[in-house]
N, CA, C and O of each residue as an XYZ file, in Angstrom:
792
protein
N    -211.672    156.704   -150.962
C    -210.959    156.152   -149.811
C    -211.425    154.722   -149.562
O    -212.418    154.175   -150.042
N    -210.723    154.331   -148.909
C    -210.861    152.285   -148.518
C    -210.732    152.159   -147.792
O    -210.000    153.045   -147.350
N    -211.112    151.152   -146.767
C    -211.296    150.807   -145.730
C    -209.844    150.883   -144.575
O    -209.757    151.118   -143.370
N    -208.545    150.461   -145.960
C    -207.083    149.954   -145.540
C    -206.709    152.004   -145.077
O    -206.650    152.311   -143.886
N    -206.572    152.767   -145.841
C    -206.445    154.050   -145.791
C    -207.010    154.709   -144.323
O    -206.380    155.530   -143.656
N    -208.607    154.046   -143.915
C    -208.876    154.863   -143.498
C    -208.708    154.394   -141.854
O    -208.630    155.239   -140.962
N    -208.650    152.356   -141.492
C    -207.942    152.521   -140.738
C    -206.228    152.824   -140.684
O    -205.658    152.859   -139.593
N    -205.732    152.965   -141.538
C    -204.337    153.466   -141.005
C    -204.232    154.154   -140.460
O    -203.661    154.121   -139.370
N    -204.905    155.395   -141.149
C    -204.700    156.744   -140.415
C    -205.365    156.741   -139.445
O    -205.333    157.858   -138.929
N    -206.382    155.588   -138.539
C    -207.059    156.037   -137.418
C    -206.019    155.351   -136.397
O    -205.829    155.685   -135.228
N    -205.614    154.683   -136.857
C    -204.306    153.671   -135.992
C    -203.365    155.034   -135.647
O    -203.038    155.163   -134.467
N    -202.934    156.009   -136.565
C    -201.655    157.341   -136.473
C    -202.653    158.101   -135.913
O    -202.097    158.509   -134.894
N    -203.762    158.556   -135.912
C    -204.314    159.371   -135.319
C    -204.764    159.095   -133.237
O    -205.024    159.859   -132.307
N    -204.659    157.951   -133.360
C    -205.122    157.249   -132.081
C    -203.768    157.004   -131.506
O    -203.931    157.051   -130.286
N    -202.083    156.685   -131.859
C    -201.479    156.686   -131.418
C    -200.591    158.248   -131.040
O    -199.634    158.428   -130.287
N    -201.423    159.305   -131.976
C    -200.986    160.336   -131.423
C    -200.962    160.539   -130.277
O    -199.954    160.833   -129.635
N    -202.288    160.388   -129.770
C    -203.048    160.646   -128.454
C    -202.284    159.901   -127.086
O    -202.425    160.521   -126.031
N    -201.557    158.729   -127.035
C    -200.660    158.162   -126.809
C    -198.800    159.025   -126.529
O    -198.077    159.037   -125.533
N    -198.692    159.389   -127.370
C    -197.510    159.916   -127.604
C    -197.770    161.588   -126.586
O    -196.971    162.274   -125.948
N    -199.034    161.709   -126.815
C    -199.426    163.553   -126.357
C    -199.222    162.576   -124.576
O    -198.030    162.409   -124.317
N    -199.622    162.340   -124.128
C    -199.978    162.057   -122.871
C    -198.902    161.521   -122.066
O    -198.885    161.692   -120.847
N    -197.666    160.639   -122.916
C    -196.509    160.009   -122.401
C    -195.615    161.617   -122.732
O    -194.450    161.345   -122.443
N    -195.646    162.559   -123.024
C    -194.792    163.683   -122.862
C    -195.923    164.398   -122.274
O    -196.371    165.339   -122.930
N    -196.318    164.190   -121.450
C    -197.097    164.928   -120.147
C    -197.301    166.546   -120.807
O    -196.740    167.593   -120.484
N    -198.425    166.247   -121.944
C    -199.005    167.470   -122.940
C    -199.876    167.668   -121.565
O    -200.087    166.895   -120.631
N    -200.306    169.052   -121.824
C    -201.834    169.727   -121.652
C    -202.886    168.977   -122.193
O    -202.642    168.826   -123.390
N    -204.068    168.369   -121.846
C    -204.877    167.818   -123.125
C    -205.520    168.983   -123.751
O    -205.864    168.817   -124.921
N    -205.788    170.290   -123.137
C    -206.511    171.040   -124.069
C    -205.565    172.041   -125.178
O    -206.065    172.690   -126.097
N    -204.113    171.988   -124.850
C    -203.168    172.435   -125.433
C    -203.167    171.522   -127.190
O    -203.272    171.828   -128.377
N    -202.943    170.084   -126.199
C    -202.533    168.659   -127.182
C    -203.986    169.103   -128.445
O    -203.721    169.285   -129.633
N    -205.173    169.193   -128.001
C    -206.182    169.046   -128.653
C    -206.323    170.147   -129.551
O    -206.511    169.935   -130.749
N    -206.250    171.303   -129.085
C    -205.826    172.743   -129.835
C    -205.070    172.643   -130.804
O    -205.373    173.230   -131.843
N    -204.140    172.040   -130.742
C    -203.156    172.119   -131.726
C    -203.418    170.796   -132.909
O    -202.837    170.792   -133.994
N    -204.197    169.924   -132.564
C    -204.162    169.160   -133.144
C    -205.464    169.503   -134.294
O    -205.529    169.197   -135.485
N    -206.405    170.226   -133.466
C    -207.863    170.400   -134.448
C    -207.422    171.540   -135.468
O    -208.189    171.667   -136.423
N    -206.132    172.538   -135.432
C    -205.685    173.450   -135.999
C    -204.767    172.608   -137.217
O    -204.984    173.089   -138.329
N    -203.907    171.591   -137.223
C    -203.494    171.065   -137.695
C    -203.943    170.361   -139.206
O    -205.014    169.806   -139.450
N    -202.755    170.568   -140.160
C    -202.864    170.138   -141.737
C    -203.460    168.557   -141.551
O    -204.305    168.152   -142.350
N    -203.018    167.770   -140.557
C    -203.413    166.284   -140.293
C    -204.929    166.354   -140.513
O    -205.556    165.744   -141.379
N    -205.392    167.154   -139.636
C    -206.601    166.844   -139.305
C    -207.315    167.702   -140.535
O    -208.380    167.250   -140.955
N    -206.772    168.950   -141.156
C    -207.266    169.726   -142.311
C    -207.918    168.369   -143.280
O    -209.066    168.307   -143.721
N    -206.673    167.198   -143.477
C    -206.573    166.413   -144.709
C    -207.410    165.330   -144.024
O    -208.162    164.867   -144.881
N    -207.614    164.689   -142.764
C    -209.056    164.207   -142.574
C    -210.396    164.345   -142.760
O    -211.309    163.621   -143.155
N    -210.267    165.549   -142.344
C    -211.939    166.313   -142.635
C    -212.215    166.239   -143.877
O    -213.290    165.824   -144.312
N    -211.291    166.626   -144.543
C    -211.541    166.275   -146.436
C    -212.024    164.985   -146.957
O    -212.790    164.828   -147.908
N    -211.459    164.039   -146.184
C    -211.388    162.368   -146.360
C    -210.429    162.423   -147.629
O    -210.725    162.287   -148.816
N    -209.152    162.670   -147.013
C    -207.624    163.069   -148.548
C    -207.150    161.843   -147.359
O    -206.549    162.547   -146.547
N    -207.112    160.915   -147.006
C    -206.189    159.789   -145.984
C    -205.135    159.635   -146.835
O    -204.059    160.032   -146.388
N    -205.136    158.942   -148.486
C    -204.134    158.694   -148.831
C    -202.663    159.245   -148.530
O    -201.630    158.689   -148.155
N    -202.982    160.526   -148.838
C    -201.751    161.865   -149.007
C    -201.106    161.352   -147.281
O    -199.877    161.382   -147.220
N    -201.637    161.029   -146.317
C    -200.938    160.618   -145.004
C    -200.532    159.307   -144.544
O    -200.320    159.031   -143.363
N    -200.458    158.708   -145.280
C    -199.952    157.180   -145.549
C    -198.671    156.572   -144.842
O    -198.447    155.862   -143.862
N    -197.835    157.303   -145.985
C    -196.601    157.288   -145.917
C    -195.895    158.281   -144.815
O    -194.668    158.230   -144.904
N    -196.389    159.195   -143.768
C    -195.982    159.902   -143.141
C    -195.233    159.151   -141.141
O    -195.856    158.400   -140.391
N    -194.382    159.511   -140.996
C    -194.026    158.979   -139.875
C    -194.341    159.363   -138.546
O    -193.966    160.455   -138.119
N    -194.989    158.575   -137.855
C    -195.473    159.103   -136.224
C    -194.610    160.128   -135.523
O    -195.161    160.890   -134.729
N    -193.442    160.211   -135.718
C    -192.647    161.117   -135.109
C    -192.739    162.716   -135.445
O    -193.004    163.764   -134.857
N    -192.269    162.157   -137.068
C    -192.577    163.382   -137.754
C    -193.906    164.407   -137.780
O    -193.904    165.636   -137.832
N    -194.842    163.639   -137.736
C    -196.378    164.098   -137.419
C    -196.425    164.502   -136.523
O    -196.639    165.707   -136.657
N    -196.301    164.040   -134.844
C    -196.470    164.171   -134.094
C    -195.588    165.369   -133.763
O    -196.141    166.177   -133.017
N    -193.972    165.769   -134.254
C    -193.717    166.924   -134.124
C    -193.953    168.398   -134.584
O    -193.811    169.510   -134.075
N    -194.413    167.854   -135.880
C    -195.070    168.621   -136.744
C    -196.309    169.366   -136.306
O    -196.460    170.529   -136.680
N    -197.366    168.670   -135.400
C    -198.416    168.917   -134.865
C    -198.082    169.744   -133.486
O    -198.904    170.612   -133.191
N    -196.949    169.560   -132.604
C    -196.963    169.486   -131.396
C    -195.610    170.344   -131.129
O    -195.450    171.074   -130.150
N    -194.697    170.141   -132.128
C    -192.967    170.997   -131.293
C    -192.611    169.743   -130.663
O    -191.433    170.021   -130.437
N    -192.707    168.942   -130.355
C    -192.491    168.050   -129.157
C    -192.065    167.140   -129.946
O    -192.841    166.363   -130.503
N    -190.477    167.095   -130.143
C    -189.785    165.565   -130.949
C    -189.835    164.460   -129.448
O    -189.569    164.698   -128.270
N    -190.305    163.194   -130.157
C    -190.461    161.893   -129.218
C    -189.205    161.426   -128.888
O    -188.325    161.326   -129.742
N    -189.034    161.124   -127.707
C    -188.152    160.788   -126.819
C    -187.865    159.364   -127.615
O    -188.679    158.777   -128.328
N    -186.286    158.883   -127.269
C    -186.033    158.062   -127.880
C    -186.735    156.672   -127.781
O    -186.654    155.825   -128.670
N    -187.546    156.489   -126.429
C    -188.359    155.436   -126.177
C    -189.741    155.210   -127.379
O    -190.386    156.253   -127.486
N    -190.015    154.613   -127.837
C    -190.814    154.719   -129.336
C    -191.728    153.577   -129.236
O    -192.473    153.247   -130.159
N    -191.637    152.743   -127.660
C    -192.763    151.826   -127.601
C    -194.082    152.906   -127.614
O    -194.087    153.665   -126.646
N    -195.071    153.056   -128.470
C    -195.947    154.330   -128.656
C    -197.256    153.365   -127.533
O    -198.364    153.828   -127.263
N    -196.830    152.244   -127.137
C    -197.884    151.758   -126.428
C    -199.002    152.158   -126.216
O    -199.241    153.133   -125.503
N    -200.519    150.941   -127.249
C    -201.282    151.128   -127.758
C    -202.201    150.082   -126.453
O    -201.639    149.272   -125.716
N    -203.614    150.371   -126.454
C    -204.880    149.223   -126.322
C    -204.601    149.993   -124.574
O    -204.398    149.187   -123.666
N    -204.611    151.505   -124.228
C    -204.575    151.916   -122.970
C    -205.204    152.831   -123.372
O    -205.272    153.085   -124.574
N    -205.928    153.673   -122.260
C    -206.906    154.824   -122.009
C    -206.672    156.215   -123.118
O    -207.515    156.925   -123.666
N    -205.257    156.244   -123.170
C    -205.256    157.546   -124.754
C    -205.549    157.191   -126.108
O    -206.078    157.873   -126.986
N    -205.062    155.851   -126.144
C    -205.611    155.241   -127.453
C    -206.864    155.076   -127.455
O    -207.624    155.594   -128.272
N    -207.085    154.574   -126.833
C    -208.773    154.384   -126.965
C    -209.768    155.931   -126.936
O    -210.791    156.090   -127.602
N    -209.107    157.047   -125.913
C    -209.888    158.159   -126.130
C    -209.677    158.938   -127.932
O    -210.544    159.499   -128.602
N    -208.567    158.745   -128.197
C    -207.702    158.808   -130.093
C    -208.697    157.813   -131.036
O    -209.060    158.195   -132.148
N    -208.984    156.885   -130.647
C    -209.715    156.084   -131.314
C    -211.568    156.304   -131.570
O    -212.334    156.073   -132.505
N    -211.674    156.717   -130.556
C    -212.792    157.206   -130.026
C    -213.696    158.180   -131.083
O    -214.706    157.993   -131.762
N    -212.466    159.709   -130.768
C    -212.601    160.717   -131.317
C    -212.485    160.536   -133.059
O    -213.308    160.961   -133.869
N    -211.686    160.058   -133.252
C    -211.728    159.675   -134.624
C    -213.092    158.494   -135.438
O    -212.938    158.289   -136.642
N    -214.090    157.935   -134.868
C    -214.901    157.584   -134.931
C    -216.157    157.893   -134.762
O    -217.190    157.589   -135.358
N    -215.849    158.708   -133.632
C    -217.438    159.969   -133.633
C    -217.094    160.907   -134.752
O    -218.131    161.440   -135.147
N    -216.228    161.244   -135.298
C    -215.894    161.987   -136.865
C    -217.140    161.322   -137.876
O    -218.212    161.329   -138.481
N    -216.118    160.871   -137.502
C    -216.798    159.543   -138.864
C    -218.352    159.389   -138.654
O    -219.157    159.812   -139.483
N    -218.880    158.472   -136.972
C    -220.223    158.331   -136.907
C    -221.215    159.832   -137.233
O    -222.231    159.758   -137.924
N    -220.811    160.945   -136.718
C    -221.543    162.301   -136.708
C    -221.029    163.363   -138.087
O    -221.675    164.382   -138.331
N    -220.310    163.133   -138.576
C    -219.623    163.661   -139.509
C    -219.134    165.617   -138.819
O    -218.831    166.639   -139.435
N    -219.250    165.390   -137.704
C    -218.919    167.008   -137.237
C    -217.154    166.845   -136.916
O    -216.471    165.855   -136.653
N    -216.794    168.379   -137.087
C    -215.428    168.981   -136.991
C    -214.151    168.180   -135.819
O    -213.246    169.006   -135.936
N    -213.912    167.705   -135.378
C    -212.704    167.671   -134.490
C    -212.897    168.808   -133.497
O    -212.646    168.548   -132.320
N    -213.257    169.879   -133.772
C    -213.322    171.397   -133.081
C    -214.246    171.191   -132.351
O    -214.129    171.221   -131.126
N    -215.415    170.926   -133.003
C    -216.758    170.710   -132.134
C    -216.434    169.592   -131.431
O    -216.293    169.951   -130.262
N    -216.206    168.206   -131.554
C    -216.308    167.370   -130.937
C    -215.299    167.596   -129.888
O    -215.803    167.049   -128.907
N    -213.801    168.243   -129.413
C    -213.215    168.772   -129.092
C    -213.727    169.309   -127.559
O    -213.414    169.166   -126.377
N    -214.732    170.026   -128.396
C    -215.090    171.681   -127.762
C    -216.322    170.865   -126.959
O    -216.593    171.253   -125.823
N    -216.987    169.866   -127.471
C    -218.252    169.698   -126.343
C    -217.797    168.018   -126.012
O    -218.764    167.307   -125.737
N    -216.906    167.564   -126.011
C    -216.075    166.063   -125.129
C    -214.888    166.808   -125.039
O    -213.961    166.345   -125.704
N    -214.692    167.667   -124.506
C    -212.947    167.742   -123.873
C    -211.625    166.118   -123.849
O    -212.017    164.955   -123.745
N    -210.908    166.317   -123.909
C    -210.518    165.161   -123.939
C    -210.239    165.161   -122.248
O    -210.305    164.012   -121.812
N    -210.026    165.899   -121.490
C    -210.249    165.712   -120.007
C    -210.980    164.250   -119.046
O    -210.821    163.375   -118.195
N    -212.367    165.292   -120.611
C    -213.824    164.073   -119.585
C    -213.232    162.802   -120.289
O    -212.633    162.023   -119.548
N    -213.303    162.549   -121.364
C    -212.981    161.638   -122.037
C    -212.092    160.758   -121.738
O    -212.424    159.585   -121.908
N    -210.513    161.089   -121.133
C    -209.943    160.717   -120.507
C    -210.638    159.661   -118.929
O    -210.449    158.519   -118.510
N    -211.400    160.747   -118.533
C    -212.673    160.303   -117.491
C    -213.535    158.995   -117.669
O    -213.592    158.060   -116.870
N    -214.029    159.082   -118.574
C    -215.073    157.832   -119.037
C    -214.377    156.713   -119.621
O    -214.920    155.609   -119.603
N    -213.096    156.888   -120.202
C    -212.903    155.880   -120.281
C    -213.102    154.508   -119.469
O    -213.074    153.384   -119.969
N    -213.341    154.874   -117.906
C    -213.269    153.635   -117.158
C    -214.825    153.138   -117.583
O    -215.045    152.202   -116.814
N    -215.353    153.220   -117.967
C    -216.966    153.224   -117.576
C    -217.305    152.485   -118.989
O    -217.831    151.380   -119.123
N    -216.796    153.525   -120.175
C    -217.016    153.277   -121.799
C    -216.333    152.046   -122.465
O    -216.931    151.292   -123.234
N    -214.800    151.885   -122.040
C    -213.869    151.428   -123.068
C    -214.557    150.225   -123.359
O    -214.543    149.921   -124.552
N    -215.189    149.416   -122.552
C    -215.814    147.909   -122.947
C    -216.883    148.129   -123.509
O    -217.096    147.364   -124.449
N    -217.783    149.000   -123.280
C    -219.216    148.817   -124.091
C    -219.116    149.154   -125.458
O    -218.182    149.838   -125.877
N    -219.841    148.803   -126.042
C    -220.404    149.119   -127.092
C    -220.408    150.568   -127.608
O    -221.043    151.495   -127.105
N    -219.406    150.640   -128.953
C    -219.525    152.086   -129.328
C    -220.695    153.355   -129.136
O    -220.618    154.531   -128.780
N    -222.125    152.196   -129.695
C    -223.436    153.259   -129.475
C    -223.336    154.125   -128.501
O    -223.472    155.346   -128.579
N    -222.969    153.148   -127.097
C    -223.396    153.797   -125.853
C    -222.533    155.194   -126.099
O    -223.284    156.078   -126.513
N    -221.133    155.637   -125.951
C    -220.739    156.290   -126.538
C    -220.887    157.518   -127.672
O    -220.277    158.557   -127.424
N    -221.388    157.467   -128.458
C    -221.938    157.584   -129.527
C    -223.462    158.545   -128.694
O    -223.579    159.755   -128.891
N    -224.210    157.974   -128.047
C    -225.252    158.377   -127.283
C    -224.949    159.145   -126.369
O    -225.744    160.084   -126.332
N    -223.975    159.216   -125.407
C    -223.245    159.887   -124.357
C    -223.233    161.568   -125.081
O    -223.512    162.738   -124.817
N    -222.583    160.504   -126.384
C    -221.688    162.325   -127.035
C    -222.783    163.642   -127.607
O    -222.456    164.814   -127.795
N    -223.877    163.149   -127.762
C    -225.595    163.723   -128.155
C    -225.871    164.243   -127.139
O    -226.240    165.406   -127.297
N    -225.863    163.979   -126.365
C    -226.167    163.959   -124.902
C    -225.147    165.237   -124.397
O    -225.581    166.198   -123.762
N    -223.932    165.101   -124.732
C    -223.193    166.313   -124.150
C    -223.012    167.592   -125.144
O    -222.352    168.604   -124.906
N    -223.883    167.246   -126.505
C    -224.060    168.285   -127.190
C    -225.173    168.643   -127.062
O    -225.458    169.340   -128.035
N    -226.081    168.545   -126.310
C    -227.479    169.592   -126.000
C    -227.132    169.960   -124.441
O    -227.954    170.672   -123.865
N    -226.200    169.612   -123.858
C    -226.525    170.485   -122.116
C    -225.884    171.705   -122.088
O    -226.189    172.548   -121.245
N    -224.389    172.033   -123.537
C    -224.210    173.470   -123.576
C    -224.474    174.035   -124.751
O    -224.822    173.109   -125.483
N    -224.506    175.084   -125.370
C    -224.149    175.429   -126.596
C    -222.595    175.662   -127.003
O    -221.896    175.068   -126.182
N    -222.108    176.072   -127.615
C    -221.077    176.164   -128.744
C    -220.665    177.451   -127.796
O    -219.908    177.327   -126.834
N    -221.213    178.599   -128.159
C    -220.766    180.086   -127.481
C    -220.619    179.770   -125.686
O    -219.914    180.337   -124.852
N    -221.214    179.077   -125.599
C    -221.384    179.101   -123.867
C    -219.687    178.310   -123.168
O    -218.735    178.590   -122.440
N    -220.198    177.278   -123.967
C    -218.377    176.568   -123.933
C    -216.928    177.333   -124.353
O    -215.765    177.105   -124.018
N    -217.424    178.160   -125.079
C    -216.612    178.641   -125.282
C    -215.861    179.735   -124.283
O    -214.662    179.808   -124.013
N    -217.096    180.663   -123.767
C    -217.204    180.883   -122.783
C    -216.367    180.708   -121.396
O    -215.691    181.285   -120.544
N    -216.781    179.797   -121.712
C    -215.959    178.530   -120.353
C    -214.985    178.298   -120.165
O    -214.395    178.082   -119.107
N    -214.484    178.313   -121.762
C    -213.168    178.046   -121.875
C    -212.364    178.939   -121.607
O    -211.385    178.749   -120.885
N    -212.716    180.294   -122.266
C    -211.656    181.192   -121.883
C    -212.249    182.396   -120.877
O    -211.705    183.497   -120.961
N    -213.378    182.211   -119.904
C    -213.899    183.115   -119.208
C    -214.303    184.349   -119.546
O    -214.016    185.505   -119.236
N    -215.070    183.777   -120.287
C    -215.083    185.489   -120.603
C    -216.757    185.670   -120.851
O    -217.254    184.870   -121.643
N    -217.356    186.339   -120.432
C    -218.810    186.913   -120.678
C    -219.360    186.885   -121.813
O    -218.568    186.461   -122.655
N    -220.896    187.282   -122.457
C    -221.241    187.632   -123.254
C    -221.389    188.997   -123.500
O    -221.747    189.527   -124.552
N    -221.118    189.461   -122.564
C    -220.891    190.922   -122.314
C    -219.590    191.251   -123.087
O    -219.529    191.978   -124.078
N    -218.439    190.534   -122.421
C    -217.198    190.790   -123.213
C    -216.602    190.763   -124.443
O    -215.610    191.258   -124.977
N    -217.849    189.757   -124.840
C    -217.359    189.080   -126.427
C    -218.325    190.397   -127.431
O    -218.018    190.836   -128.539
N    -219.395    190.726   -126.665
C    -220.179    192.055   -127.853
C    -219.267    193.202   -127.332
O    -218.947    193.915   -128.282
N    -218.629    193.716   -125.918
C    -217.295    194.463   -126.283
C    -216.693    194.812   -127.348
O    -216.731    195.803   -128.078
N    -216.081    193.765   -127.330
C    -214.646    193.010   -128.119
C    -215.071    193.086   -129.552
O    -214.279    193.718   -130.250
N    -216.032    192.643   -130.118
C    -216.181    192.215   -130.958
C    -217.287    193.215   -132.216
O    -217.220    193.148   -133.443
N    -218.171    194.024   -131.429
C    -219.261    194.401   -131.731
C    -220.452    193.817   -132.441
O    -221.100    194.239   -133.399
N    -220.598    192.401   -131.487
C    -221.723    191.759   -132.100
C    -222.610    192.497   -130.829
O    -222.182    192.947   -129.766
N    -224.126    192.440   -131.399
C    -225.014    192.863   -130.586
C    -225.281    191.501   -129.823
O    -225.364    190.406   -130.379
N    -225.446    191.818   -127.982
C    -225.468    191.405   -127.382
C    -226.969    190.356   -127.334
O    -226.997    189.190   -126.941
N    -227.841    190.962   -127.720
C    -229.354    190.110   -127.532
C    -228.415    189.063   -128.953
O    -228.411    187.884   -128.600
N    -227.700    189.250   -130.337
C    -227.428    188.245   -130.795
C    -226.679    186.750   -130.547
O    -226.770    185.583   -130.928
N    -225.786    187.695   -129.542
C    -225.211    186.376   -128.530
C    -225.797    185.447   -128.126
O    -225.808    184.261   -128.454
N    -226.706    186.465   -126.799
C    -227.779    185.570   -126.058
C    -228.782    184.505   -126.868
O    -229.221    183.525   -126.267
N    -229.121    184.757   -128.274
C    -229.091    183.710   -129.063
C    -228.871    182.575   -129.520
O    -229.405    181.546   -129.934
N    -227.709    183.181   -129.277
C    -226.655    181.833   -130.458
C    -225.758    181.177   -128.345
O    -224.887    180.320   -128.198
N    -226.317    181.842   -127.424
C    -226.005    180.996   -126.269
C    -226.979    180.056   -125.877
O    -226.756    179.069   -125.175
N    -228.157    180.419   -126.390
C    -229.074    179.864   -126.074
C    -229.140    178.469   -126.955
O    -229.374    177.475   -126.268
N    -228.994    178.272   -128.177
C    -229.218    176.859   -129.026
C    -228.044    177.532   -129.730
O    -227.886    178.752   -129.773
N    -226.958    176.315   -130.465
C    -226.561    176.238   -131.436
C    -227.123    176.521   -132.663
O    -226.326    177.084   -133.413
N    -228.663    176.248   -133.319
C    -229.047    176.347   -134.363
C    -229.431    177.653   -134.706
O    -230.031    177.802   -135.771
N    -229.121    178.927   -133.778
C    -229.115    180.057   -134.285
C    -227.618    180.509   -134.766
O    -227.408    181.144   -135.800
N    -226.695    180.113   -133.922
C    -225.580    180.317   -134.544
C    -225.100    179.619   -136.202
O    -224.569    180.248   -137.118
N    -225.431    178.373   -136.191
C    -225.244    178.124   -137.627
C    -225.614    179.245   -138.575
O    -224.920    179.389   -139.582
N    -226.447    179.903   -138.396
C    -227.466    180.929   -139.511
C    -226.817    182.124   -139.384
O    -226.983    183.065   -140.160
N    -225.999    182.130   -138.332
C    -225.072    183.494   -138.283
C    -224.341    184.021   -139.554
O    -223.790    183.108   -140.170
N    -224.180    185.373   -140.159
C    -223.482    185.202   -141.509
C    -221.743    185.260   -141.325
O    -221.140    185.122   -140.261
N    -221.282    185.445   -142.360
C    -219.953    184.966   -142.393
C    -218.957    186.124   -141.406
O    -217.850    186.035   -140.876
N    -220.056    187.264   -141.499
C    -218.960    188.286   -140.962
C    -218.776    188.153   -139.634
O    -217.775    188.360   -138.947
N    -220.110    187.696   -139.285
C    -220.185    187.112   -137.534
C    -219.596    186.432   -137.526
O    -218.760    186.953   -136.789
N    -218.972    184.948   -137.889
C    -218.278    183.938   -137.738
C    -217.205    184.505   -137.517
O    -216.729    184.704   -136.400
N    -216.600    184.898   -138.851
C    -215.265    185.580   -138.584
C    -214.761    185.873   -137.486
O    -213.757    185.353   -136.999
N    -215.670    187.047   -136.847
C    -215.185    187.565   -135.921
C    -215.108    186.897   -134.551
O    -214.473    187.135   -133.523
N    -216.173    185.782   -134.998
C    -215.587    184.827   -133.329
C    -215.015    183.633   -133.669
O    -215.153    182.763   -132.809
N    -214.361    183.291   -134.743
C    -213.218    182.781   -134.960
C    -212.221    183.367   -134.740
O    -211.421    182.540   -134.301
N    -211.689    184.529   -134.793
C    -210.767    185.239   -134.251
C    -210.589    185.741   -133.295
O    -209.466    186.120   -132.964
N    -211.847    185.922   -132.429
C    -211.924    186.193   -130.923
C    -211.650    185.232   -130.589
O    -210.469    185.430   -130.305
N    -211.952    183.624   -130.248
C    -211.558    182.035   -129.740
C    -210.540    181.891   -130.371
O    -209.902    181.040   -129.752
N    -209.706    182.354   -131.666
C    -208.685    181.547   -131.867
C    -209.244    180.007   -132.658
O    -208.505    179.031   -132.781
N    -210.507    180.049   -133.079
C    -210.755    178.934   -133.430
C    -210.774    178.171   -134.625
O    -209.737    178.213   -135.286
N    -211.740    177.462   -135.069
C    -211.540    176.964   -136.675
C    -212.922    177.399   -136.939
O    -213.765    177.471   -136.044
N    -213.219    177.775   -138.535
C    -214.497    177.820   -138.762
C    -215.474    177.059   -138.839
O    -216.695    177.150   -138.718
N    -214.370    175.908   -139.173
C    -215.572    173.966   -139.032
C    -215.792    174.518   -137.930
O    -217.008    174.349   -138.009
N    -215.626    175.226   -136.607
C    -216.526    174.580   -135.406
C    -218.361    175.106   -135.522
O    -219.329    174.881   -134.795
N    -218.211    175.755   -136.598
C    -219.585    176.898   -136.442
C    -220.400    176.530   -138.251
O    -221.145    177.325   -138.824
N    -220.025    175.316   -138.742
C    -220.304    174.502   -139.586
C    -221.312    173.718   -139.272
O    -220.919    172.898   -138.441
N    -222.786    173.525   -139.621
C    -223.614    172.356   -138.983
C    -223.303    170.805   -138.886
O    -224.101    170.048   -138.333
């Protein structure tokens, strides 16, 4: 990959974010669908070429159901672009999933900080996002997200409960989890397996 490839696609990836917000998306809907998405499959790979030639519309419906209104100023250098721009650069700086980064910067907050971030200096940023990956774990957010206990998820699931409380406690027990565990709380969240990837 080259430099030309890899901003293009951060330019289509950052004006998605743009396009999600001017059709008054959900952001955690917009984001769901997007970390599930072949787009983002063929990022994580670093395959940019293969998305080159692809059209914002088309992508963006492809990703979303949501064909763009005939207005097509995708108007760029405002608070979604920059949170699109963002996210696609902590990829890159941390090399972690879309899912994870997703899952512990909501695009909510993100949306949020922009007033505070957009001028400084990427680091600061960059430092923020470290910072909001040690105050939860992975299971706990998840948690959060869809309310539900640790109680409910060894229910549901038949993981043993002291293993939860584990993998709620630090992320780095969950990495070590084996595949059959993953599985099964990838399919309990609905999620991707990059999120449970170190």
């Amino acid at each position: 990959m080259n430099d030309y490839e890899i901003n293009s696609v951060r330019e289509t990836f950052s004006r998605l974010f743009v396009l999600a917000i001017k059709n008054k998306m959900n952001f955690a809907s917009f984001t769901n669908m997007l970390e599930k998405s072949v787009f983002v499959s063929i990022i994580e790979k670093s395959k940019y070429d293969s998305l080159l030639n692809k059209s914002i519309d088309i992508l963006f419906y492809e990703i979303t159901g949501f064909e763009v209104k005939e207005d097509n100023s995708y108007g760029i250098y405002n608070d979604a672009y920059w949170c699109g721009q963002s996210y696609f650069d902590l990829h890159l700086k941390t090399n972690k999933s879309f899912s994870y980064i997703f899952l512990k910067l909501p695009l909510e907050q993100m949306m949020n900080i922009y007033t505070i971030f957009h001028e400084m200096d990427f680091s600061s940023l960059v430092d923020y996002f470290y910072k909001k990956c040690e105050e939860k774990s992975i299971i706990r957010l998840l948690c959060e997200k869809t309310n539900k206990s640790l109680a409910d998820i060894s229910k549901d699931t038949s993981i043993a409960l002291s293993t939860l409380k584990k993998y709620n406690m630090n992320d780095e027990y969950l990495y070590k989890a084996s595949f059959q565990t993953v599985e099964k709380l990838v399919s309990y969240f609905d999620t991707n397996y990059s999120l449970f990837k170190e």
